[in-house]
C-alpha positions in Angstrom: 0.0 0.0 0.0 1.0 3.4 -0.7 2.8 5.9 2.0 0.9 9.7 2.3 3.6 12.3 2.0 3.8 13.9 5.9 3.7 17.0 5.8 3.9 18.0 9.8 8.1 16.6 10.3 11.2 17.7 9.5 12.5 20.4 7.0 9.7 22.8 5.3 11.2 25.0 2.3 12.4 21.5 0.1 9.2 19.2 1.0 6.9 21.9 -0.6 8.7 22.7 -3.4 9.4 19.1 -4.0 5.3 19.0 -3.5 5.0 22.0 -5.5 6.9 21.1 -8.5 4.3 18.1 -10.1 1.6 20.4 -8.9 3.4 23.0 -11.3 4.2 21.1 -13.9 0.4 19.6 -14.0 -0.7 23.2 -14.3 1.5 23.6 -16.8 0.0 20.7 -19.0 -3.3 21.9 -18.2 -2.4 25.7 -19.1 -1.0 23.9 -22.5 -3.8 21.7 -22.7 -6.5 25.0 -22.9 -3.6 27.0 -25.1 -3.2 24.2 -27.7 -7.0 25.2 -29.2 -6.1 28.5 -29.6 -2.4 27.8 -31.3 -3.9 25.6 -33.9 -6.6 27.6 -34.5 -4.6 30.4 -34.4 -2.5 28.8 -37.0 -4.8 27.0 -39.3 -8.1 29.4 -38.6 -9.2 33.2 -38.9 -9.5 35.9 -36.8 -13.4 34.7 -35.8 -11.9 31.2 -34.4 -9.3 32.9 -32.5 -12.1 34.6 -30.8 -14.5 32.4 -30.8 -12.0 29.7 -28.9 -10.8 32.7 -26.7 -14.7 33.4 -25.5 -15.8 29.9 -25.1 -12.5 28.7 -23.6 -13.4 31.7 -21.0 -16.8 30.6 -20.3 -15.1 26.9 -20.4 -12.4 27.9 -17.9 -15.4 29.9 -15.7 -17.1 26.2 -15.2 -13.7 24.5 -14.5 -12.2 27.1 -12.0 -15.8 26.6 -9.8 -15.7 23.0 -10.3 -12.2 23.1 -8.6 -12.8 25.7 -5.4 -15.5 23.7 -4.8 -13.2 20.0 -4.8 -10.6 22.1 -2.6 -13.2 21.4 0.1 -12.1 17.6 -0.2 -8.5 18.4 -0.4 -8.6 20.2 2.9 -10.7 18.0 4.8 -8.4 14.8 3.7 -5.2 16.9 4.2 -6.7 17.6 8.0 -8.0 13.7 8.3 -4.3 13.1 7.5 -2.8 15.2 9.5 -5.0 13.6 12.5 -3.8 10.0 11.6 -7.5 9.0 10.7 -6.5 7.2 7.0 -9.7 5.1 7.5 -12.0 8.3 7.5 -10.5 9.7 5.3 -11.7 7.0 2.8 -15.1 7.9 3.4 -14.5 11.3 3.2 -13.6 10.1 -0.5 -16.6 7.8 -1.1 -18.7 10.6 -0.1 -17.0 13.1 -2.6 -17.7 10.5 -5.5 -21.4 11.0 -5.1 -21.1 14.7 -4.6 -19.2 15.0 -7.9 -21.1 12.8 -9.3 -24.6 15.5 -9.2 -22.7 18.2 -9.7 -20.8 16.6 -13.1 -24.8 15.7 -14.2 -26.3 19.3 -13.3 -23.4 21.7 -15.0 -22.8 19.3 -17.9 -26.3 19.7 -18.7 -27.0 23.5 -18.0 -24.3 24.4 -20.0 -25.4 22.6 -23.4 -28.8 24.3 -23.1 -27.5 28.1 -22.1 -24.5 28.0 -24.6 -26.2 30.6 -26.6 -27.0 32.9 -23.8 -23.8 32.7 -23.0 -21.9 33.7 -25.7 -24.9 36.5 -26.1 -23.6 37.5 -22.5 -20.0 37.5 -23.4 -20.6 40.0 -26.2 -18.9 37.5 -28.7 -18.1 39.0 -31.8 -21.2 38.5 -34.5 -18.2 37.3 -36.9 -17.3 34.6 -34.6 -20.7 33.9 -32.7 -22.0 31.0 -34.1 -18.7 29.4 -33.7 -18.6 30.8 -29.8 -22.0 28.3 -29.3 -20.8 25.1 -30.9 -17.1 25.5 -28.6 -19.2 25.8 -25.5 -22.2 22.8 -26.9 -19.5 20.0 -27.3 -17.1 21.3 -24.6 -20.3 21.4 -21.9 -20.9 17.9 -23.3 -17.7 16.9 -21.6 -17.7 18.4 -18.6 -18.7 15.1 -16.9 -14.9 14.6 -17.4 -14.2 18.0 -16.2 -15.3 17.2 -13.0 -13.9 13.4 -13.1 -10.0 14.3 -13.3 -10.5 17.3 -11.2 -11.5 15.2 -8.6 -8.7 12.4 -8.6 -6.5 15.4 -8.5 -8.2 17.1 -5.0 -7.5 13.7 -3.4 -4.3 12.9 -4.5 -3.2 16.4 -3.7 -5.4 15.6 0.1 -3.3 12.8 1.0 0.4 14.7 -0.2 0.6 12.7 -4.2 1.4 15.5 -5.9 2.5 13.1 -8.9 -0.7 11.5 -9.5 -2.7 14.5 -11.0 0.6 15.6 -12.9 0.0 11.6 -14.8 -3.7 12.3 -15.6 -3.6 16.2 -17.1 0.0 15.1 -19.3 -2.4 12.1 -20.3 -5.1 14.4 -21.5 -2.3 17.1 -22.8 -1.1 14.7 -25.2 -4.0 13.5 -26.3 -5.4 17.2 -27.1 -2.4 18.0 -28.9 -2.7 15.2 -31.5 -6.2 15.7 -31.4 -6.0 19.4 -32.6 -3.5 18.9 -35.0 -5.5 15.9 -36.9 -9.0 18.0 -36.6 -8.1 21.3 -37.1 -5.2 21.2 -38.7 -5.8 18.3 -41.3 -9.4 18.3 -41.1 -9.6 22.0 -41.3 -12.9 21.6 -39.0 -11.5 25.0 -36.7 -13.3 25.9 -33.9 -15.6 22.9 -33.9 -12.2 20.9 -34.2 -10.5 21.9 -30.9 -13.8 21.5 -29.3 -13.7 18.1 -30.0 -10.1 17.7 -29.3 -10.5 18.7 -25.9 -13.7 16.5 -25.3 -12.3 13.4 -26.5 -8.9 13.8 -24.7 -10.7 14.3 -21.2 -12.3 11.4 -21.9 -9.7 9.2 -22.5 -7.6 10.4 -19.7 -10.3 9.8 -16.6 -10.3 6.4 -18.1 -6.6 5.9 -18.6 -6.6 7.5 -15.3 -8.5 5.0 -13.1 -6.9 1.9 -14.9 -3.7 3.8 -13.4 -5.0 4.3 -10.2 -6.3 0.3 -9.6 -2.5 -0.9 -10.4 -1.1 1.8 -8.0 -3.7 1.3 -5.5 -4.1 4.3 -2.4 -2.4 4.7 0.6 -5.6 3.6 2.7 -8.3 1.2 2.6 -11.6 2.2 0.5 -13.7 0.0 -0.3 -17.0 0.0 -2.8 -19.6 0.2 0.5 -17.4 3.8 1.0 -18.9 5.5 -2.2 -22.3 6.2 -0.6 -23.4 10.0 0.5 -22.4 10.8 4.0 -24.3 13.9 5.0 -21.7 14.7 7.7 -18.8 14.4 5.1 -20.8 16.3 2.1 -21.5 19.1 4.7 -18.1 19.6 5.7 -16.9 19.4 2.3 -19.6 22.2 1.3 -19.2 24.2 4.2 -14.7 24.6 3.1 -15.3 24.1 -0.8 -18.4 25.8 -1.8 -16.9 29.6 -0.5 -13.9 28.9 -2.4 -15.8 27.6 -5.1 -18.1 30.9 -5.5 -15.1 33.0 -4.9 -13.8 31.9 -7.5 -17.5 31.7 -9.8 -17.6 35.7 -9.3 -13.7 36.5 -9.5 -14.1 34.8 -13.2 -17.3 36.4 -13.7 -15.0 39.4 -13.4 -12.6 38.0 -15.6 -15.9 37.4 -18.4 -16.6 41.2 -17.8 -13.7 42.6 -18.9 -13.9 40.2 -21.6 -17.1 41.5 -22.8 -16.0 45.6 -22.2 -13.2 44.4 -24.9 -15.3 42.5 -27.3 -17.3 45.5 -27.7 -14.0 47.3 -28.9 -13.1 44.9 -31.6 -12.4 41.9 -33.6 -8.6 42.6 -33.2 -9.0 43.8 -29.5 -10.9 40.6 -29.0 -8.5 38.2 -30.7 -5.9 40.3 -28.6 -7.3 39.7 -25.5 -7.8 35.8 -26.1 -4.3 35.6 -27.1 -3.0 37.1 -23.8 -5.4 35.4 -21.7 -3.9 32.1 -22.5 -0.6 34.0 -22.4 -1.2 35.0 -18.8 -2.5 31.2 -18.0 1.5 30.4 -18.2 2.4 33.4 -16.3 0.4 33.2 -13.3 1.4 28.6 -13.2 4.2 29.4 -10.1 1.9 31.4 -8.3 -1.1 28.4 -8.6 1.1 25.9 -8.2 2.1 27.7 -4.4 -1.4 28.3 -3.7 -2.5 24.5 -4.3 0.1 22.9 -2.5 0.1 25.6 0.2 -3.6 24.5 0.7 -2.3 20.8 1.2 1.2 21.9 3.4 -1.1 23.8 5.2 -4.0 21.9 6.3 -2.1 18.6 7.4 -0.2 20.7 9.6 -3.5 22.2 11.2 -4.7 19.1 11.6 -1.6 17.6 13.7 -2.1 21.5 15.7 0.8 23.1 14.5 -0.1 26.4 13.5 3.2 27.9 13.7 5.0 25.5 10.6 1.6 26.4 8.6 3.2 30.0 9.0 6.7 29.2 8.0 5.4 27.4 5.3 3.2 30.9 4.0 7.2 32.8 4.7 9.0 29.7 2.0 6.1 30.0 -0.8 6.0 33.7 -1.1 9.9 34.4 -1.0 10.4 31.3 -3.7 7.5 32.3 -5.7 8.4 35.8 -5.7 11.9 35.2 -7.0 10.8 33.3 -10.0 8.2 36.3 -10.4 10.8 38.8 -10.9 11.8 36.7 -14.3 8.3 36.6 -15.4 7.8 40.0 -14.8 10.7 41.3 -17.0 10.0 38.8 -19.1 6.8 39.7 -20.3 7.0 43.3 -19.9 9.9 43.7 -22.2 9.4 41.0 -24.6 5.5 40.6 -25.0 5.3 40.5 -28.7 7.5 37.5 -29.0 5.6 35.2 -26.3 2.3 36.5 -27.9 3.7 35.4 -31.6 3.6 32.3 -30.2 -0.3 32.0 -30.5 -1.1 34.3 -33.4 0.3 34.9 -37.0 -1.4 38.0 -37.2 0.5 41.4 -36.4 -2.2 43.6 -34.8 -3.2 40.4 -32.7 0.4 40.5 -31.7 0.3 43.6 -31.1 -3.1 44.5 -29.0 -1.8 40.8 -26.8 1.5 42.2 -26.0 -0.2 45.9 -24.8 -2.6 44.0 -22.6 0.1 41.7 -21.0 2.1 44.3 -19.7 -0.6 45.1 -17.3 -0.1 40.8 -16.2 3.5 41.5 -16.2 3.3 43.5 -13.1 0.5 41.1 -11.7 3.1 38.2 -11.4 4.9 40.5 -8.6 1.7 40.8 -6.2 0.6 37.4 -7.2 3.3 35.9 -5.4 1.6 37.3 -2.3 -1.9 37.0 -2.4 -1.5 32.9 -4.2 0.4 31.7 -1.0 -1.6 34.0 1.1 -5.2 32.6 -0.5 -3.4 29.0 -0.3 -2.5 28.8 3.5 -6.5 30.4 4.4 -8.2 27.5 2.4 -5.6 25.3 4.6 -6.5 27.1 7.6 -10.1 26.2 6.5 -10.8 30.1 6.1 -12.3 29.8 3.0 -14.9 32.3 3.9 -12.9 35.7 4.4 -11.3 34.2 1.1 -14.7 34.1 -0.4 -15.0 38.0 0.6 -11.4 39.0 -0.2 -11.7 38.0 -3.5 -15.2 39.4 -4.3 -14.1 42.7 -2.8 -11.3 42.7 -5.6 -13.0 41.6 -8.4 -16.3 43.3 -7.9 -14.9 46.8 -6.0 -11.4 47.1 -7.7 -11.0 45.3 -11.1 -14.6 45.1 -12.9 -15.3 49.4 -12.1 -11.9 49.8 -13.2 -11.7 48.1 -16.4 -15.4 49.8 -16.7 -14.0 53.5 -16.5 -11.0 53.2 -18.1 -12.7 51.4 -21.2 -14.7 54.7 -21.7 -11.8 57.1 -22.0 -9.2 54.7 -23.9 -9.1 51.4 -26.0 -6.0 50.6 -25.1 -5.3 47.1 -23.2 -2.4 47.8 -21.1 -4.5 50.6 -19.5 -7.8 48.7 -19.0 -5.6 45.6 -18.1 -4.0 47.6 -15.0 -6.9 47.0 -12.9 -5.9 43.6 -12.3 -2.5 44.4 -10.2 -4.8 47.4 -8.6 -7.4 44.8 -7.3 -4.7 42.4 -6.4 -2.9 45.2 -4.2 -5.9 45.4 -2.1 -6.6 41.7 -1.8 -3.0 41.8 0.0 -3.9 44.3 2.1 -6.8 42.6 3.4 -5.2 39.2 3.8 -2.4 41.2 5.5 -5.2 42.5 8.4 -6.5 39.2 8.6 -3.3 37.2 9.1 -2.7 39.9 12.1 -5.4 39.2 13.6 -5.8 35.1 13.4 -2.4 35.2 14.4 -3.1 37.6 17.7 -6.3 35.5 18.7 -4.0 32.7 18.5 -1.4 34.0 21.0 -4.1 35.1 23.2 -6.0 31.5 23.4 -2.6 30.0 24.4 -2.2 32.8 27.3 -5.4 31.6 28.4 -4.7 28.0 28.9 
């Protein structure tokens, strides 16, 4: 049987980065596997299927980050199970999850087929590149059954310290969406519809690839079939730490879909633009997201076995490292945005309106190197309410009125783009306060004992 990593002994700064690495490489993949649609198409297509991938992959990418905040609920609760030496619950905890996931893959796979067209009517997509919007978000909210289905083997693998695991299933379904893209869209010539397809069939074959990997490798507890029944205890809990996160992060991409419409209105070009950096930014922001996952896991095992004080040391190690790294990026991208943005489009005002809009990212990757580990070590904490509020404070009273203002006095994208570093300042500030004060209550309740 398989060994959980243990995350409560010994050294800190090289058992999370050792953690954090497959977590970062998975993003990676996964940042590849949504960036891949719009290279090809960006290759092989026109202007309309750059933009049409760009809004659907949005709407796509709204689904899948809510689908994730809420499995962070399971992460943390079997990271704290762990932490408290209770393997056996923690198997339940698991069965449970499978017939929460299970609703929730049913409910939103379905939804999103039949509100594809309001959607994309929402999203302001381009008349050029509408109809093209709907069939990417049809077939793609066909799939989302799978969505859901890797997304949760990676929650509990990343619970129990497997960092590994999820980085096997998303270079599974990488792979396959690569070949996938290049035979449809680029042989086929079938664009738009093409990558849809792609992506579909290769998070298909993963989750089963996936589970045939998982039986041979086998999990570092017992679970049995009788565990895979609904607990209400368990599905509470797991509502109660994922569903804050998960609506956090609903609204925060809402914001994100916003913005996306205040630019559609501008242009074709501005629109293509903006898709082109979005996926740009995906890479950009993978350090960052792969501190905040793994902080979430470092973090909760070590509130579970009631040491607070290595949870803190931990938060100190992720945002120095992370930082470092986001020094590169931002000079990086700042400086050389046009090349990094060639990479997705032949087309020289594309280029051009990505590279303007990336600068604002650019200086993003410096403050995201504090609010990821600090949003990380709160969902660890099990805090996941204040990080609910946080982030709709930033999205909703910083970056959406913003973009909003500066949209009516300029059209162009580095400006309206600057209200993403402005909202993330504030987000800092406020985890800042909040740290200060956990940690103070904290002090004070061991006075008292």
């Amino acid at each position: 049987m398989k060994q959980t990593q243990d995350f409560t002994q010994g050294r800190i700064f090289a058992p999370l980065v050792k953690f954090a690495l497959p977590v970062l490489l998975a993003l990676f993949l996964q940042t590849t596997y949504g960036a891949v649609d719009l290279l090809v198409v960006g290759w092989f297509g026109t202007p309309a299927d750059v933009s049409a991938v760009s809004t659907g992959s949005q709407i796509m990418h709204t689904i899948t980050v809510v689908i994730t905040g809420l499995a962070m609920g399971l992460t943390v609760l079997v990271g704290r199970k762990i932490g408290e030496g209770e393997k056996r619950e923690a198997g339940k905890i698991i069965g449970s999850g499978f017939c929460l996931f299970a609703v929730v893959a049913v409910v939103v796979s379905v939804a999103t087929v039949f509100l594809a067209s309001p959607l994309s009517n929402v999203m302001h997509a381009p008349e050029q590149a509408f109809s093209q919007t709907v069939s990417y978000v049809v077939i793609c909210g066909a799939g989302t059954v799978f969505i859901v289905a890797y997304n949760l083997v990676g929650s509990i693998f990343r619970g129990i310290g497997d960092s590994k695991m999820p980085l096997i299933t998303v270079a599974i379904a990488c792979g396959l969406n690569i070949v996938g893209d290049l035979v449809l869209c680029g042989g086929f010539g079938l664009g738009t519809v093409g990558a849809a397809i792609a992506t579909v069939f290769a998070q298909a074959v993963s989750v089963f690839l996936s589970v045939l990997i998982i039986k041979k490798r086998g999990l570092p507890f017992v679970f049995r079939r009788k565990d895979i029944r609904p607990d209400r205890k368990y599905i509470s809990r797991m509502l109660v730490l994922g569903a804050p996160i998960a609506l956090q992060d609903l609204l925060v991409s809402i914001s994100f879909l916003v913005i996306t419409a205040i630019i559609n209105e501008i242009g074709l070009i501005e629109s293509a633009g903006l898709g082109v950096a979005q996926k740009m930014c995906g890479f950009l922001m993978l350090v960052s997201s792969s501190y905040m996952q793994s902080m979430s896991a470092f973090v909760a095992q070590n509130i579970g076995a009631q040491k607070p004080e290595r949870a803190r040391k931990a938060l100190l190690c992720g945002i120095v490292s992370s930082l470092v790294v986001g020094v590169v990026i931002w000079y990086c991208t700042f400086f050389h945005g046009e090349i990094l943005a060639g990479i997705f489009s032949k087309d020289a005002p594309v280029i051009s309106a990505a590279a303007d809009y990336m600068k604002a990212y650019a200086i993003d990757c410096l403050f995201t190197s504090f609010l990821f580990c600090f949003i990380g070590y709160f969902n660890g904490c099990g805090n996941t309410v204040f990080v609910m509020i946080q982030g709709l404070i930033g999205a909703f009273g910083v970056r959406v009125p913003i973009s909003w203002i500066v949209s009516k006095y300029t059209t162009r994208l580095f400006h309206i783009g600057l209200a993403t570093p402005a909202s993330t300042v504030i987000q800092i500030i406020l985890c800042g306060i909040f740290l200060t004060i956990t940690v103070k209550k904290y002090k004070r309740s061991k006075t008292q004992i």
